[in-house]
C-alpha atoms as one frame of an Amber mdcrd trajectory, in Angstrom:
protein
   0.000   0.000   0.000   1.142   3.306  -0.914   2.840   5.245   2.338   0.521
   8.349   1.278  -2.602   6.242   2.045  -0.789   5.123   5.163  -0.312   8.295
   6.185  -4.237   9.530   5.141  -5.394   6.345   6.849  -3.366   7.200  10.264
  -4.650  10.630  10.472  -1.467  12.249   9.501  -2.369  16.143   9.530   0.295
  17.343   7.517  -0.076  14.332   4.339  -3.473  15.262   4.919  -3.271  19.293
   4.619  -0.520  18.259   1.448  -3.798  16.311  -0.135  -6.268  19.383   0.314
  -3.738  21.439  -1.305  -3.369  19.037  -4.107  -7.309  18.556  -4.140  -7.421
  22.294  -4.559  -5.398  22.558  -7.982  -6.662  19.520  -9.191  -3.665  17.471
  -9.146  -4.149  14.246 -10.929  -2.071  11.791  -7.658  -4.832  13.488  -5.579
  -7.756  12.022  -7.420  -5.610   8.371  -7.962  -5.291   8.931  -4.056  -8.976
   9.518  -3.481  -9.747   6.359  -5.610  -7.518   3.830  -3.299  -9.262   5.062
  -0.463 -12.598   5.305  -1.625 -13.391   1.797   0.423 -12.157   3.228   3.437
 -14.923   6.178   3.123 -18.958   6.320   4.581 -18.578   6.363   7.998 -18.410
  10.332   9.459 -20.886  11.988  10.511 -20.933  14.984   8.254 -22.693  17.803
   9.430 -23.020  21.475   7.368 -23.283  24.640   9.592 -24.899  27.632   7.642
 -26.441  31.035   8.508 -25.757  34.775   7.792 -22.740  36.670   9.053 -22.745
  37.743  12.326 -25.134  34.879  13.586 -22.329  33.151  15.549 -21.767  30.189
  13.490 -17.927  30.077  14.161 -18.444  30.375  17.734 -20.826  27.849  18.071
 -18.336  25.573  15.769 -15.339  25.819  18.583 -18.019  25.467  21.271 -19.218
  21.980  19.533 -15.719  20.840  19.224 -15.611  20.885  22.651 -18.521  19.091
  23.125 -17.411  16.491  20.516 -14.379  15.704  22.404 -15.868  15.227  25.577
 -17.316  12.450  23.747 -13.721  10.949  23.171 -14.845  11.939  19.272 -12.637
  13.099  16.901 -13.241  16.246  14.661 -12.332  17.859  11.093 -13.242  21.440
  10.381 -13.571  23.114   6.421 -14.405  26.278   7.058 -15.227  28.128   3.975
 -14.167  31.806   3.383 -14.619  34.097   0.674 -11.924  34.632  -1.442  -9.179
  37.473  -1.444 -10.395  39.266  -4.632  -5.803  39.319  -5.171  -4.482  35.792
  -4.076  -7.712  33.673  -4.604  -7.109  32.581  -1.246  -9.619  32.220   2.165
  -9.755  36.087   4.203 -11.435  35.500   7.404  -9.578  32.908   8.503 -11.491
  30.760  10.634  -8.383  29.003  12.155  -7.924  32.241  13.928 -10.730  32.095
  15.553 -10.520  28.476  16.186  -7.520  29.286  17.651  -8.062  26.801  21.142
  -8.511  24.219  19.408  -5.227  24.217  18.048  -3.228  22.059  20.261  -5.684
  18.740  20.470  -4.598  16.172  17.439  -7.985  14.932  17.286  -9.076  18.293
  15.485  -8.334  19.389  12.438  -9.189  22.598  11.065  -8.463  24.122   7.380
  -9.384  27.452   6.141 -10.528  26.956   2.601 -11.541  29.689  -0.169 -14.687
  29.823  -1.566 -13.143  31.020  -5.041 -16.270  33.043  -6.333 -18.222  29.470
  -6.233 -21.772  29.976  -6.116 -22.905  29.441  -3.026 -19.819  30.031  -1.445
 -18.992  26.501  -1.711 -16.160  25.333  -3.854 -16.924  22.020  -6.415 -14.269
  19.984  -4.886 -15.310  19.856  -1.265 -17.066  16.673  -1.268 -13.330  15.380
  -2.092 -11.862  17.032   0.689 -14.826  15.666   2.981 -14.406  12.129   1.701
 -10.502  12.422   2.372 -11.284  13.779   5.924 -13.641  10.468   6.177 -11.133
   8.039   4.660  -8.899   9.463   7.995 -11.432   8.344  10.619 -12.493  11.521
  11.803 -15.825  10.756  13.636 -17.840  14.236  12.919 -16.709  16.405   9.715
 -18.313  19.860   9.957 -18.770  22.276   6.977 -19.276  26.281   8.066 -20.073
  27.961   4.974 -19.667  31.725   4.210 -23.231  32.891   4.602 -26.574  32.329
   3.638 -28.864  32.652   0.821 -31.025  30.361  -1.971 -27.312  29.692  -3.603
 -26.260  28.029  -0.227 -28.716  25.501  -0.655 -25.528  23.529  -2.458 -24.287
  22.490   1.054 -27.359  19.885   1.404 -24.909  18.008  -1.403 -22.409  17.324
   0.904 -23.363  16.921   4.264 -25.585  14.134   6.199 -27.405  16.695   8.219
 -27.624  20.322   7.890 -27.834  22.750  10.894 -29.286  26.365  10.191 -28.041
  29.138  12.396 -30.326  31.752  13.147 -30.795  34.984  15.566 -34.142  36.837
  17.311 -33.173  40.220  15.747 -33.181  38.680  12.221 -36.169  40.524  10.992
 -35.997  38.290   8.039 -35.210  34.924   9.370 -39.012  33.559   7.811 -38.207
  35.016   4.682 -35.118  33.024   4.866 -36.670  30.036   5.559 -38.953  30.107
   2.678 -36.734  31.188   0.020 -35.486  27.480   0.364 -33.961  27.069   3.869
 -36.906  24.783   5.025 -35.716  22.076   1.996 -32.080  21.674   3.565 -32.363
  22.824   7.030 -32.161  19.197   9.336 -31.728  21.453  12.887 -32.424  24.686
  13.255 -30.375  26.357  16.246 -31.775  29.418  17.340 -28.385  31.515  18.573
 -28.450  34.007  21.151 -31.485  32.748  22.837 -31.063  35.221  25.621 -32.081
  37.847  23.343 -35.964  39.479  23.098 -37.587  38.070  20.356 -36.317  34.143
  20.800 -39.190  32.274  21.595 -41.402  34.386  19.038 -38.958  32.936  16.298
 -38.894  29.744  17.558 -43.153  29.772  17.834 -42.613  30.593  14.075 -40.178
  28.190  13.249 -42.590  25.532  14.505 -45.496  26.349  12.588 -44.014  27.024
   9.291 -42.218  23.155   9.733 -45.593  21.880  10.708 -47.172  23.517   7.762
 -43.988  22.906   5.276 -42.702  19.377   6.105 -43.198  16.905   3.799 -41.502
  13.168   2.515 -40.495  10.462   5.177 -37.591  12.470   6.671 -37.722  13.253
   9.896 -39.560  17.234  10.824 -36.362  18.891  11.573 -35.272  19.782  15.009
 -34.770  23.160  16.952 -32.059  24.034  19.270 -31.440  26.979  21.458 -27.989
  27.778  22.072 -25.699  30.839  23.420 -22.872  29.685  21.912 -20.312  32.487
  23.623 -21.339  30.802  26.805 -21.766  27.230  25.366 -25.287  26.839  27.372
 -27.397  24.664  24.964 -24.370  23.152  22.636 -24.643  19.870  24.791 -27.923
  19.686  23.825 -27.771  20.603  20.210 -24.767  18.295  19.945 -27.539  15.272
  21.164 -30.158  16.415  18.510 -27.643  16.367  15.687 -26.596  12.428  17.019
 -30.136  11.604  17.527 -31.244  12.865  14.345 -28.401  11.207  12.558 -29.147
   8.191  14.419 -32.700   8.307  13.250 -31.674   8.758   9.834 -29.343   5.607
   9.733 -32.138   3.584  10.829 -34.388   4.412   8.230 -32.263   4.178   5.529
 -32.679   8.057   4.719 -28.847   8.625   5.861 -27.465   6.303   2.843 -30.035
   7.169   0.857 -28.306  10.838   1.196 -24.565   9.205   1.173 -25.564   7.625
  -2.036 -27.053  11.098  -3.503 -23.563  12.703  -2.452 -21.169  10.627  -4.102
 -23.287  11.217  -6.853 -22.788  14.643  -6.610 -19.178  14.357  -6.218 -18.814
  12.871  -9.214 -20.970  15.636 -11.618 -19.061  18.253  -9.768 -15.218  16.647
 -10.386 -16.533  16.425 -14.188 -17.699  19.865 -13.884 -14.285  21.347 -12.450
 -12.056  19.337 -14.458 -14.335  19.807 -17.823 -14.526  24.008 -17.247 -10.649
  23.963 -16.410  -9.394  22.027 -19.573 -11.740  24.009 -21.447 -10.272  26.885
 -19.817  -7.063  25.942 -20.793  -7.688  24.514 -24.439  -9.010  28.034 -25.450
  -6.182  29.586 -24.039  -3.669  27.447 -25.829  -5.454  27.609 -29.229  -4.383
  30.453 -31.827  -7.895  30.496 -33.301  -9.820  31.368 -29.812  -7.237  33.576
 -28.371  -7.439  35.547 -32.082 -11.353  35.443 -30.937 -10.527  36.313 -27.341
  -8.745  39.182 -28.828 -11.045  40.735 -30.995 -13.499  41.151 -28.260 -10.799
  43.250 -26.315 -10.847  45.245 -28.503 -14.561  45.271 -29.195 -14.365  44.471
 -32.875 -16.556  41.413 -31.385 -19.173  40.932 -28.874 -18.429  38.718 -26.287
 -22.090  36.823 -26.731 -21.605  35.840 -30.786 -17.872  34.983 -29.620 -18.617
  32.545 -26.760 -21.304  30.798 -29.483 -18.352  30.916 -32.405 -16.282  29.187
 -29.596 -18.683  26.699 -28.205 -19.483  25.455 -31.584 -16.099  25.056 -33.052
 -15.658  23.141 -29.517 -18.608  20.866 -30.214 -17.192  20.193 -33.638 -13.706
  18.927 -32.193 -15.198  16.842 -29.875 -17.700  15.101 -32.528 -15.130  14.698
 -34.367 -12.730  12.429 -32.033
């Protein structure tokens, strides 16, 4: 066996922050990697943290990682940030804030860049989530940028989905039914102290009673203050519970299934826009094309077709 899959297989954070790197540009030993381990994947509890900005989500991430490993549980963090409109790279850096969890082996936490993705979510996360698996962390969590009807994407990579919300959201409803309600698996009501928290959650409930549909479990609502940690015990039980719940129903592999799926339209995807990228780049004709739109002696909307086609011809043609 290859002493890089050792390495992955062990836990090893630094072969394992190498791989994300390599994920990240696409590197070909990367995906021959991922495909050795594949067999040694299924078995973390992934779990997607979303919400807008300023609702506490990273907070609440170091307080469950606390609570995980009082649990004798280990724990990977990808915490997505937008992207440095110079470098490409992740801004807020999440590690920062997850600074105490720094010393403990049995966390891992990487800062990645969202790279303009929509959604916030870059297409090769499900590989870094199926690497994290492969290294027998117990609980992967995903804390996405922000929130919105693009974030929806996250429900493609993670078991369970937990929605972070706050009282003085005037538009947390609105929120919910511009397509939170068809992801959202727990919804944790932050800042709980706050006026206005059992209004929201009174709301909350009758919009899921009115809304929930299918054999999945309704989901759940939690009330935490995460700055204080009171209530992340108890969300941490809901998420295991619900997970639970989902395993024995066959709704968890059901969704496990449905991700790998995903993984594998999104890898096409990236790889498929990235050698186009690159095959227009590299060909005399396009970049002649490319030109002439510079200098507007073509649109950019006839070009794109002119290129497309020619495309479609190459490919018929092999």
């Amino acid at each position: 066996m290859n002493i890089e899959v050792n390495k992955i297989l062990e836990a090893d954070v630094r072969t394992i922050s190498r791989m994300i790197s390599m994920i990240e540009q696409l590197d070909e030993q990367a995906f021959r990697i991922l495909s050795t381990i594949d067999n040694h994947t299924g078995n973390a509890i992934t779990l997607g943290i979303t919400g807008s900005p300023g609702a506490g989500k990273s907070t609440l991430v170091n307080q469950l990682i606390n609570e995980i490993r009082k649990l004798n549980m280990t724990v990977a963090v990808l915490a997505v940030d937008p992207s440095s409109p110079y470098s490409g790279g992740a801004i807020l850096g999440d590690r920062i804030r997850m600074a105490d969890q720094h010393n403990d082996e049995s966390v891992y936490i990487r800062s990645l860049s969202s790279r303009g993705e929509s959604g916030g979510i870059p297409m090769i996360l499900g590989s870094m989530i199926r690497l994290l698996d492969a290294a027998n962390f117990d609980v992967i969590m995903i804390e996405t940028v922000g929130v919105g009807q693009t974030e929806v994407k996250i429900m493609n990579f993670a078991d369970l989905v937990a929605v972070i919300l706050t009282p003085e959201s005037g538009d947390s409803i609105q929120m919910i039914k511009a397509g939170l309600m068809e992801i959202a698996d727990l919804y944790v009501i932050n800042k709980a102290d706050r006026p206005g928290a059992d209004r929201l959650i009174a709301d909350l409930n009758a919009t899921i009673i009115s809304q929930h549909k299918g054999p999945a479990p309704a989901p759940r609502i939690a009330k935490t203050q995460a700055t204080s940690g009171k209530g992340v015990p108890e969300m941490l039980q809901e998420i295991l519970t619900y997970h639970d719940h989902m395993k024995s129903t066959g709704n968890l592999a059901e969704r496990k299934g449905t991700q790998r799926s995903n993984e594998t339209y999104e890898i096409i995807n990236y790889l498929s826009l990235n050698y186009i990228s690159e095959f227009v780049n590299n060909t005399p004709e396009f970049t002649q094309i490319l030109d002439e739109v510079k200098t507007r002696s073509a649109d950019p909307y006839t070009s794109s077709n002119i290129i497309m086609n020619k495309l479609k011809e190459i490919i018929e043609k092999e």
